[in-house]
C-alpha positions in Angstrom: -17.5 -34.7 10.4 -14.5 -32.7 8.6 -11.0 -34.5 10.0 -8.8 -31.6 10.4 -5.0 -32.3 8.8 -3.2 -34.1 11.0 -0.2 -31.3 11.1 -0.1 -27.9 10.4 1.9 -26.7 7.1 2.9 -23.9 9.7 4.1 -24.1 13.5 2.4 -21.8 15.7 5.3 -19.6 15.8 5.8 -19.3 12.2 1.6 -18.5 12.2 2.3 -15.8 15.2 5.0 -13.9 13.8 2.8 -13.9 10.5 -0.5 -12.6 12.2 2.1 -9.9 14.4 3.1 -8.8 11.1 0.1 -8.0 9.9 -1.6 -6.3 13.1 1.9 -4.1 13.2 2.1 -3.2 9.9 1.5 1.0 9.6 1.1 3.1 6.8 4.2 5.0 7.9 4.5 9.0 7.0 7.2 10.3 8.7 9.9 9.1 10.9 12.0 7.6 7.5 15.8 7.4 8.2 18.1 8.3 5.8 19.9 4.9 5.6 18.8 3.3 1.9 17.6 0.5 1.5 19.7 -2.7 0.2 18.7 -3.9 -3.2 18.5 -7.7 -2.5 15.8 -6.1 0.2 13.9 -4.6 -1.8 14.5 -7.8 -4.7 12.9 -9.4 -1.8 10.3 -7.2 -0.9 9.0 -6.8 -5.2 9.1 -10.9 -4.9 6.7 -11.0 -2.4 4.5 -8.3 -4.2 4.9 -10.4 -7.2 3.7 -13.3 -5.2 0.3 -12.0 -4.9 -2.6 -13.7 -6.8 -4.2 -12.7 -9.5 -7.2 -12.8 -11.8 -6.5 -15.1 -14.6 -2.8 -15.3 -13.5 -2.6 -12.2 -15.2 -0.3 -10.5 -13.0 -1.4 -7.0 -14.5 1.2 -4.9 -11.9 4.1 -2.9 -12.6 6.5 -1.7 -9.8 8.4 1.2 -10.7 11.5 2.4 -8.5 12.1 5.8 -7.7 15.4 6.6 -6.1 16.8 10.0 -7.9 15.8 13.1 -5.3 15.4 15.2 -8.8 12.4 12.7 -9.9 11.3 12.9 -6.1 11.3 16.6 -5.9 9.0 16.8 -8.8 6.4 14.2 -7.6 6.4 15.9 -3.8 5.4 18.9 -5.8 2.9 17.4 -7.0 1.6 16.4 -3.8 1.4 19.7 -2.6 -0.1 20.8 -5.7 -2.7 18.1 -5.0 -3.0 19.1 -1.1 -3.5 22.7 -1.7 -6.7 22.0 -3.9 -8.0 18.7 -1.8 -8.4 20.4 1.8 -12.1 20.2 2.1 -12.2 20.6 5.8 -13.1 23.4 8.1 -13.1 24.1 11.9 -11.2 22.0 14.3 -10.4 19.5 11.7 -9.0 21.5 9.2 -7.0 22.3 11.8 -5.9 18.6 12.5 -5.5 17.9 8.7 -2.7 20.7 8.5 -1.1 18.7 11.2 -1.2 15.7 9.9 2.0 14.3 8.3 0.8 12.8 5.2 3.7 11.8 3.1 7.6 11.0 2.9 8.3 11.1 -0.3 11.8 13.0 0.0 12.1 11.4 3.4 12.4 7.8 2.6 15.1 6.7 0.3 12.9 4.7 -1.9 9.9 5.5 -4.2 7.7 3.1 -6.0 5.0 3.8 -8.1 2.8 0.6 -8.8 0.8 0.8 -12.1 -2.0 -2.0 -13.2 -2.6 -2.7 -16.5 -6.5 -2.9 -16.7 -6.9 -5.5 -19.7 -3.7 -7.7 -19.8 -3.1 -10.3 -22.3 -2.3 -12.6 -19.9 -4.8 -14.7 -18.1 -7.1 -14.4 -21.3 -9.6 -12.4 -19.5 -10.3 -15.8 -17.3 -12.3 -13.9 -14.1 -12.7 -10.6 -15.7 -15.4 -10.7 -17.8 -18.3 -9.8 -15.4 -15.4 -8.0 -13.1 -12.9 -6.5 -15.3 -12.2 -4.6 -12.2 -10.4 -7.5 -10.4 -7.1 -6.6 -11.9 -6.7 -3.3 -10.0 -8.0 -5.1 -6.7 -5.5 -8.0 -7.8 -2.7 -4.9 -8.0 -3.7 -4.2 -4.3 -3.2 -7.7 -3.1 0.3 -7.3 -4.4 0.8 -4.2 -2.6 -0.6 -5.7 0.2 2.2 -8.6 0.1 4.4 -5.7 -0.4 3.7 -4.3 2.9 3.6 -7.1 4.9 7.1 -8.0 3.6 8.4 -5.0 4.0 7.0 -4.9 7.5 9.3 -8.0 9.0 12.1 -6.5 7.2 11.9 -3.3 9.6 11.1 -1.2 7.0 8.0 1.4 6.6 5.7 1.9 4.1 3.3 5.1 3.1 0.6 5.4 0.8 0.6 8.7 -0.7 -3.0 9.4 -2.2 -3.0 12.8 -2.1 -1.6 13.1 -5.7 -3.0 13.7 -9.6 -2.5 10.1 -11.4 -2.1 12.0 -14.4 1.1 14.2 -13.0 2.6 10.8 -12.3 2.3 9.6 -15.8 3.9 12.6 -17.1 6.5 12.7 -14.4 7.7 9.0 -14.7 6.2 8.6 -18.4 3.9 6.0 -17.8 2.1 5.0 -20.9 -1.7 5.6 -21.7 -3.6 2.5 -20.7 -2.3 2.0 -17.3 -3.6 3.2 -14.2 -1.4 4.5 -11.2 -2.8 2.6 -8.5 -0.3 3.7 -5.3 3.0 5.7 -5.0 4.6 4.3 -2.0 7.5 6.0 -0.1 9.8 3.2 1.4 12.3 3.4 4.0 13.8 2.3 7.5 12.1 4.0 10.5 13.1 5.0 13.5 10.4 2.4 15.5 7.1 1.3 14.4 4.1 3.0 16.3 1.4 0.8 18.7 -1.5 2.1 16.6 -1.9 3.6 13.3 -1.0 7.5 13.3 -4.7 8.7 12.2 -5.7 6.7 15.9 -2.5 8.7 17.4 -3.6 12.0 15.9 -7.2 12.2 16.9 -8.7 11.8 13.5 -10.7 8.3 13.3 -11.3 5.2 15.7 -10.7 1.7 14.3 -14.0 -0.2 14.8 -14.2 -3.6 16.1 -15.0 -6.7 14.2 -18.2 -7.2 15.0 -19.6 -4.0 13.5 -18.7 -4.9 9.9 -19.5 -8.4 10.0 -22.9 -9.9 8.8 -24.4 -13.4 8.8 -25.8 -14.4 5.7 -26.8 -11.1 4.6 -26.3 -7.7 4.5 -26.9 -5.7 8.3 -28.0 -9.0 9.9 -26.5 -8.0 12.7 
């Protein structure tokens, strides 16, 4: 029989606030404020990104901070350069996808593009040799930590997806070799919604638990 520890690195508060955070947390597209955000927030919020593990201890991410409304502009064209060509829909949900708000790039104060480099020197390849894919999913836990920090600190978060990776590396001259992995738009929102805005807007259901769980092996259920 397993002895559980005999106290808890965390109180049950301290657990709470850190499963609220993570049930709360929204990929937030509109509703920005125009306040900016405070440096030694955002110091904090990169920390906690930069926190994240990673294959190898390779830490292949880079975080790279938009604030100038020029650089902004440009990328937002490109998003609706990107949208123009990606609407695949017809019908009713076309319809819904031309209402959906699906970015903030001008909106929030705060840009950051997060690059991965795909074969880093560091870690020695320790985890990636059957895998080598592990450093982009280890890039996603970081923006994962990102959001989840940025969450208690009252600030949003949106994923903008709808965007050429290759515009980006011309736009903020990233160099050959590293892949764009998410350009988030960061800011101070008005309130955090109850459920995520996709759920609000009609377009998709979250499922419960027990449909993408198995027991021992795939569709056991």
């Amino acid at each position: 029989m397993i002895t559980p520890p005999a106290k808890s690195t965390f109180s049950a508060a301290e657990r709470a606030a850190v499963y609220r955070a993570m049930r709360s947390r929204r990929d937030v597209r509109a509703d920005f404020i125009s306040d900016e955000v405070p440096e030694d927030v955002l110091t904090r919020v990169l920390e906690a990104a930069h926190a994240a593990p990673s294959v190898g201890l390779s830490q292949p991410w880079r975080f790279i901070i938009v604030r100038d409304v020029a650089t902004r502009r440009r990328v937002r064209a490109a998003f609706e350069e990107a949208n123009g060509t990606a609407a695949i829909y017809d019908g009713a949900r076309a319809e819904l996808y031309a209402k959906l708000q699906l970015q903030g790039i001008l909106e929030a104060p705060v840009n950051v593009c997060v690059v991965c480099d795909d074969d880093p020197q560091r870690g020695h390849g320790l985890g990636r040799q059957t895998m080598p894919e592990t450093a982009r999913y280890s890039t996603v836990c970081a923006i994962q930590n990102l959001w989840l920090a940025a969450r208690v600190e009252e600030l949003g978060v949106g994923w903008v997806s709808i965007i050429d990776p290759l515009v980006l590396h011309r736009i903020l001259e990233i160099p050959a070799g590293l892949t764009v992995v998410a350009y988030l738009c960061i800011g101070y929102v008005r309130a955090f919604a109850d459920e995520p805005d996709l759920a609000r807007a009609g377009w998709e259901t979250g499922l419960p638990l027990g449909e993408v769980v198995d027991r021992e092996r795939y569709g056991s259920r």
